[in-house]
C-alpha positions in Angstrom: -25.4 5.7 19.2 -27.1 6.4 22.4 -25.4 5.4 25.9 -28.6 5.3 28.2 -29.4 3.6 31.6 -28.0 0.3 32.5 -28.5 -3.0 30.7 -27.0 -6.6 31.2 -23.7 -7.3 29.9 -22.5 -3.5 30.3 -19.6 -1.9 32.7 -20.8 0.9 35.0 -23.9 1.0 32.8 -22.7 1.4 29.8 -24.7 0.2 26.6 -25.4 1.1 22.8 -29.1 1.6 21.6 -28.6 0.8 17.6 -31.3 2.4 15.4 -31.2 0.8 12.3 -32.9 4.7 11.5 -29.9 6.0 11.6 -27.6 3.9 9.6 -24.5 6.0 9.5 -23.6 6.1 13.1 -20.3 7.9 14.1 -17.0 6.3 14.4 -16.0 4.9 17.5 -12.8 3.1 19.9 -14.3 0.4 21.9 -11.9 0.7 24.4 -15.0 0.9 26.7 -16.9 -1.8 25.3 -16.5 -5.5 27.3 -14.4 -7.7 26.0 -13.1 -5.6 23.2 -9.6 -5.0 22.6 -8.5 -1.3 22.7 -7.7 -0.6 19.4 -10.3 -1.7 17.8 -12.9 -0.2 16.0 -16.5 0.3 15.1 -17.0 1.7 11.5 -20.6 2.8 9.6 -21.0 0.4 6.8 -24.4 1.5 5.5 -28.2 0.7 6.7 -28.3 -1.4 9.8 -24.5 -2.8 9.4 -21.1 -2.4 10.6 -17.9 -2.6 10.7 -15.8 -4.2 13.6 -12.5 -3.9 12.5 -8.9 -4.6 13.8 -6.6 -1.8 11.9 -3.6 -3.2 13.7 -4.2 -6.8 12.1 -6.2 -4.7 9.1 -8.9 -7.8 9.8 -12.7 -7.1 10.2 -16.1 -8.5 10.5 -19.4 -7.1 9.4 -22.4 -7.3 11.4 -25.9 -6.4 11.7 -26.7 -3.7 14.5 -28.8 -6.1 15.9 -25.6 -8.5 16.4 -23.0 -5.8 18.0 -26.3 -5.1 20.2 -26.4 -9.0 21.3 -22.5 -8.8 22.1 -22.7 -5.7 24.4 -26.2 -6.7 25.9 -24.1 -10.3 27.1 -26.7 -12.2 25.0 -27.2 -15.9 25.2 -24.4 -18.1 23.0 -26.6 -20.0 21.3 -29.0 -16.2 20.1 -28.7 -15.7 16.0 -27.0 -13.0 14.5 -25.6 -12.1 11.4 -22.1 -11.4 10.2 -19.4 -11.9 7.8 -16.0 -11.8 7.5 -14.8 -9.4 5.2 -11.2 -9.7 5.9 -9.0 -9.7 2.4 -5.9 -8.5 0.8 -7.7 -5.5 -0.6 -5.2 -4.1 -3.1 -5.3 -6.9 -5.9 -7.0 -4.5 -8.3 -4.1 -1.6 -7.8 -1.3 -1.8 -5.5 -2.8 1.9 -4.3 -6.6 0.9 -3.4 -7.6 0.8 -0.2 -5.2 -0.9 1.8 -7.7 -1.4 4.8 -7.9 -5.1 4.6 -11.2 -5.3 3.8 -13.7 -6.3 1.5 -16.6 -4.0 1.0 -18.8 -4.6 4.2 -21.6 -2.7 2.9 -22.2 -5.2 0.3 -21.8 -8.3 2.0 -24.0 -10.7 2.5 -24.5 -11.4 6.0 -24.9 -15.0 7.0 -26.8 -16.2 9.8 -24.5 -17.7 12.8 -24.7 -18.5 16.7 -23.6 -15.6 18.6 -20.8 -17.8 20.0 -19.4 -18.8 16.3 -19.3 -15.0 16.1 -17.7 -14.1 19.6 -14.7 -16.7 18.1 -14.6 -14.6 15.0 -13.8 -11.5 16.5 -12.1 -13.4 19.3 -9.6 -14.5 16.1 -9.4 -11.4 14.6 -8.5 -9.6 17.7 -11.3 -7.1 18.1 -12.2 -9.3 21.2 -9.3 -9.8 23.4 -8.6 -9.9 26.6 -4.7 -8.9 26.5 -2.7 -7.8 23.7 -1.3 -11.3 22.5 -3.5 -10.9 18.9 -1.0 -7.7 18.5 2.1 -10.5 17.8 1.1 -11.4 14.9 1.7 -8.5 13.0 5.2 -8.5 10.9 6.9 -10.7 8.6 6.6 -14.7 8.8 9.9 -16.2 9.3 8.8 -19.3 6.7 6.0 -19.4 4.3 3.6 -21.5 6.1 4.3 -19.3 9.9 1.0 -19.8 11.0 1.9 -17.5 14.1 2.3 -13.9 11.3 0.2 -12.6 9.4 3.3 -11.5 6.8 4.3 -8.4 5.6 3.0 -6.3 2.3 5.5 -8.5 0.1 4.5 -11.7 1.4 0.3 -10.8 1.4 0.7 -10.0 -2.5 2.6 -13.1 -2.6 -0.3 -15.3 -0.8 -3.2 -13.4 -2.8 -1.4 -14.5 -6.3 -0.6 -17.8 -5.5 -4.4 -18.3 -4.5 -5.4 -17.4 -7.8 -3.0 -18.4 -9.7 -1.6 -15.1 -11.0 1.5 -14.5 -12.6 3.4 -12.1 -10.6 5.1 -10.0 -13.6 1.5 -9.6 -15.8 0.2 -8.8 -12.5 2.3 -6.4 -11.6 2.1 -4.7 -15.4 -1.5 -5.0 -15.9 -2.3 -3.5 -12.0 -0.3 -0.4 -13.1 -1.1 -0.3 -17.3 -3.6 -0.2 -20.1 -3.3 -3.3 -21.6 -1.1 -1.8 -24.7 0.6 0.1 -22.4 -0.4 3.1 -24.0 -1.2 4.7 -20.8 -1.6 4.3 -16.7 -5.5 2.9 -15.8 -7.5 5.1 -14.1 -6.1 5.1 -10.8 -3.8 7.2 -8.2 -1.0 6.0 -11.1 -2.8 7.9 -13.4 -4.2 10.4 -11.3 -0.8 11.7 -9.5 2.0 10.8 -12.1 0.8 11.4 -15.1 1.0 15.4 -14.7 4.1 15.2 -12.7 5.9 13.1 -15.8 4.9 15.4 -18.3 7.1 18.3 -16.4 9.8 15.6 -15.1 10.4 14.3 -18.4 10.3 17.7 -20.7 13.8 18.7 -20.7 14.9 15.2 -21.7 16.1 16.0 -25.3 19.7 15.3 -25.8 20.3 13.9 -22.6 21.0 10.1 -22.0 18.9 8.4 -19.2 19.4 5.4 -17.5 15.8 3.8 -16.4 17.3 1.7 -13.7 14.5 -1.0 -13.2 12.8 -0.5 -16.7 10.1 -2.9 -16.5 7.8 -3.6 -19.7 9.7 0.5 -20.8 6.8 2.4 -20.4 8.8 5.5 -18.2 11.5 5.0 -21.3 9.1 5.6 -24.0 8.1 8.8 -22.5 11.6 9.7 -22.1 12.8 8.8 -25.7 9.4 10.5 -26.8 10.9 13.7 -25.4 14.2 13.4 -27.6 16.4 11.7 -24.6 18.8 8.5 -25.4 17.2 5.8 -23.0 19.4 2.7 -21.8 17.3 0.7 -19.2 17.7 -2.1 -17.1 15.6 -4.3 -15.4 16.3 -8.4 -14.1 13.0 -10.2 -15.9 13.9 -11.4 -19.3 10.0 -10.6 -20.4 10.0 -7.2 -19.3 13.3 -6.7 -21.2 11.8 -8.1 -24.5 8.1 -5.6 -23.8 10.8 -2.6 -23.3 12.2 -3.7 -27.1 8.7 -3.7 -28.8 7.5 -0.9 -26.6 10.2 1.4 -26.9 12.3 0.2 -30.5 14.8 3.7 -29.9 15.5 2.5 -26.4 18.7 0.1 -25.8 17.6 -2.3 -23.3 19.5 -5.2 -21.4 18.1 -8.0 -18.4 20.6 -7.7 -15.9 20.4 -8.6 -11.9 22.0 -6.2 -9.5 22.3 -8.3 -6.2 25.7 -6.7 -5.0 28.1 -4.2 -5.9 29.8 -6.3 -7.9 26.9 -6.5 -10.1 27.4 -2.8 -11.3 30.6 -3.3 -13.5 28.3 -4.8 -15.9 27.1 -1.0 -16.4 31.0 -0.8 -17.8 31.8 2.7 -18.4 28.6 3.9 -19.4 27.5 7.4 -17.7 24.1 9.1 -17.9 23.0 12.7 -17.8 19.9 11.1 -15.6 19.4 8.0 -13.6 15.5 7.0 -13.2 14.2 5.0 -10.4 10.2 4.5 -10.3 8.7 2.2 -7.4 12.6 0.3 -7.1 14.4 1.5 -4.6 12.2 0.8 -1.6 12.9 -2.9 -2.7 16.6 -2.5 -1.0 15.2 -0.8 1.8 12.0 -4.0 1.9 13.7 -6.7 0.0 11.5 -9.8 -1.4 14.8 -12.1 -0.2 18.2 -11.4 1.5 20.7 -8.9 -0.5 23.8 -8.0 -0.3 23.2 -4.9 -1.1 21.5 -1.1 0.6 20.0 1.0 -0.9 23.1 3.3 0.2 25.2 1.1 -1.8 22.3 1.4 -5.1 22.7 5.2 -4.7 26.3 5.0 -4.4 27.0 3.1 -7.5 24.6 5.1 -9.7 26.2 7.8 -8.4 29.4 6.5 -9.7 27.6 6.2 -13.4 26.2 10.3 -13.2 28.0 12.4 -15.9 28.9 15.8 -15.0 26.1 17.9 -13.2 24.0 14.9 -13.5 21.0 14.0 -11.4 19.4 11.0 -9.8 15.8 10.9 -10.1 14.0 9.0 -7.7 9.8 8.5 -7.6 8.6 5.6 -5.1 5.0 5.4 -2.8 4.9 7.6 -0.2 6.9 6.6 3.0 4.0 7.9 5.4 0.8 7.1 3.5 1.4 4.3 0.9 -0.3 1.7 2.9 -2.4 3.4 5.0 -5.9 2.2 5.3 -8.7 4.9 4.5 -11.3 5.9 6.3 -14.1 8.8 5.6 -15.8 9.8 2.7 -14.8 11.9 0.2 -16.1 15.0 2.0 -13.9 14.0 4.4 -11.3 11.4 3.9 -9.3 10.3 6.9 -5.8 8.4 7.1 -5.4 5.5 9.1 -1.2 5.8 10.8 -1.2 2.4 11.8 2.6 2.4 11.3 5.6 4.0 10.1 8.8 3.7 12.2 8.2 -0.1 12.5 7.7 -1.8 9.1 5.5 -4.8 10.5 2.9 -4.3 6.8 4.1 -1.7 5.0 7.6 -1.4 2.4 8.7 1.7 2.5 11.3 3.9 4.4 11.0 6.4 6.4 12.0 9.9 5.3 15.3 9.6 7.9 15.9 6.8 6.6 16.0 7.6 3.0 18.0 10.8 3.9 20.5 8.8 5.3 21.1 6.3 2.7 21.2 9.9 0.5 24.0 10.6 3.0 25.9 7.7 3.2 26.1 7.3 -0.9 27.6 11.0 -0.8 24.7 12.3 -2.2 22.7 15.7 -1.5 18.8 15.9 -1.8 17.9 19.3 -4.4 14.6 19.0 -4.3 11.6 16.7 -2.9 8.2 16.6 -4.4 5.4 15.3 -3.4 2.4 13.3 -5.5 -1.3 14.8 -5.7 -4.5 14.0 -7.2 -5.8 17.4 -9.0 -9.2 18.0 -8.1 -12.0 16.3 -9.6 -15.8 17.7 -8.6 -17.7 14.9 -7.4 -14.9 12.4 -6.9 -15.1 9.2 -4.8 -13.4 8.4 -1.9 -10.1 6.8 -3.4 -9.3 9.9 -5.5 -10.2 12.4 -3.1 -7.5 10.7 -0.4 -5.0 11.0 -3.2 -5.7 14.6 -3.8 -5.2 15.3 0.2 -2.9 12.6 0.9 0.4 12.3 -1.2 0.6 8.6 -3.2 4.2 9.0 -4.0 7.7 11.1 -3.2 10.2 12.3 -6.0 13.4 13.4 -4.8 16.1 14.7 -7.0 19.6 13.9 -5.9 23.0 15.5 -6.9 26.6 15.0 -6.1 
């Protein structure tokens, strides 16, 4: 982008000479730019487009240089340009795509619009703004139809399914699974736990395992396939009956844990290991009201460790699970649009899970973190997961 002499439309002279030449034109805050709201951004999104997006709203529009150039240059309401809004819930196909928020701009097809029908666009989106009001409507909506948020992680899968009439449990199973359940799909599931599992799981023989959250009994396969006893729990009735046919050597039972109360129906059972894969930021993030932390999970599990046993616990990342990415694979970038205040994402900070640790009387032995290895010539997903972490294991004692 070029800044040269003064043009219509600009502050103190400012403008941007677009050459659609040079298609990949840097990254760029348009805190400078009229009209634009601070946090905004302009991204490259191949020849002659890109993108203006909003990572605090995760929203964004892609336009034709020609069209950003009409916007700075104060061009008449009524002048064409072309655009489209890309804004989506971009982690349908795995829960750890891209979580930008976007559709890909570079192969959109740009529509032809008045530049005013665009300036309201962007006006909605809140890349233009002219004060920070656009910046409410990030967080949780307090009712299903709160036109005023935007809704959290939990409540944007929600809205995507419902839209196309997906099943939540398949979804969640076939997102994550080969459709025999043989193995993960290719994906940061496949790429970051399936090395990590091998080790986890390899000194399983003669132990007994809870899998606390079970699901279809894929994590309980591997473990009975390494010679441990598997019991595993989990509240949907289907995924109990897929554990059965999955896993015949596991013992498996539906059961709801919704308070403390709820643990007794463990009875006297105690377990060498206690397993917990993508469950406990759900007490931390909960779909609905609980009466029940996740101190008070770790607490009664703890209660359920036989001697010199260990709680095992794998969830996404608390920094970079839901962090949009930018870059390129020679260079991937991650987007910190949050952490301490959960207005999109679901999981805890690392204080915070230390202290629910703490308050269940439990100490942290060890803490892992989830790579990618490297793979030559990798895209841009995989080579985020192989410099950013997709999940955090940490091994409790008493």
């Amino acid at each position: 982008m070029d800044a040269p002499a003064d043009r219509p439309g600009a502050p103190d002279g400012l403008s941007l000479r677009l050459d659609d030449a040079r298609p990949n034109v840097g990254y760029s805050a348009m805190a400078a730019l009229p009209g634009f709201a601070p946090e905004s951004l302009i991204l490259p999104a191949g020849p002659g487009r890109l993108l203006l997006y909003q990572p605090a709203l995760r929203l964004g529009t892609a336009v034709s240089h020609a069209a950003l150039q009409a916007l700075l240059d104060g061009a008449p309401v009524d002048a064409e340009v072309e655009a489209a809004d890309v804004s989506a819930f971009s982690l349908e196909r795995c829960l750890h795509d891209n979580s930008r928020g976007t559709r890909d701009a570079a192969g959109a097809a740009l529509a032809r619009m008045p530049l005013a029908e665009l300036r309201a666009l962007l006006g909605r989106q809140g890349i233009l703004a002219v004060d920070s009001a656009h910046l409410e409507r990030r967080g949780k909506k307090r009712l299903a139809l709160d036109p005023g948020k935007l809704g959290n992680f939990h409540q944007q899968i929600g809205a995507s399914l419902a839209r196309r009439k997906l099943d939540p449990e398949s979804w969640w199973v076939d997102q994550k699974f080969e459709s025999d359940r043989s193995g993960f799909r290719d994906t940061p599931y496949r790429w970051c736990q399936e090395p990590f599992l091998g080790e986890l799981f390899a000194g399983a023989k003669g132990q007994t395992w809870l899998d606390f959250g079970c699901g279809v009994g894929f994590y309980a396969r591997r473990i009975a396939a390494a010679g441990g006893r598997v019991f595993g729990v989990d509240p949907s009735e289907a995924y109990v009956a897929a554990a059965r046919a999955l896993c015949p050597e596991g013992e498996f039972e539906a059961l709801r844990f919704e308070s403390r109360e709820d643990f007794a129906r463990l009875k006297d059972r105690r377990f060498d290991r206690i397993f917990l894969s993508d469950v406990l930021l759900y007490f931390f993030e909960p779909y609905a009201p609980l009466g029940l932390s996740a101190a008070d999970v770790l607490s009664e599990l703890a209660g359920r460790l036989a001697p010199g046993g260990r709680l095992l616990v794998l969830d996404p990342h608390g920094a970079f699970f839901l962090q949009p990415r930018l870059g390129s694979p020679e260079a991937p970038l991650a987007l910190c649009t949050e952490y301490r205040t959960r207005r999109f994402r679901a999981t805890p900070t690392l204080e915070e899970l230390s202290r629910a640790v703490e308050a269940a009387g439990l100490k942290i032995a060890r803490i892992r973190e989830l790579f990618a290895p490297p793979a030559p010539g990798a895209g841009l997903d995989r080579r985020f997961a192989e410099e950013f972490p997709a999940w955090w294991f940490f091994e409790l004692l008493r």
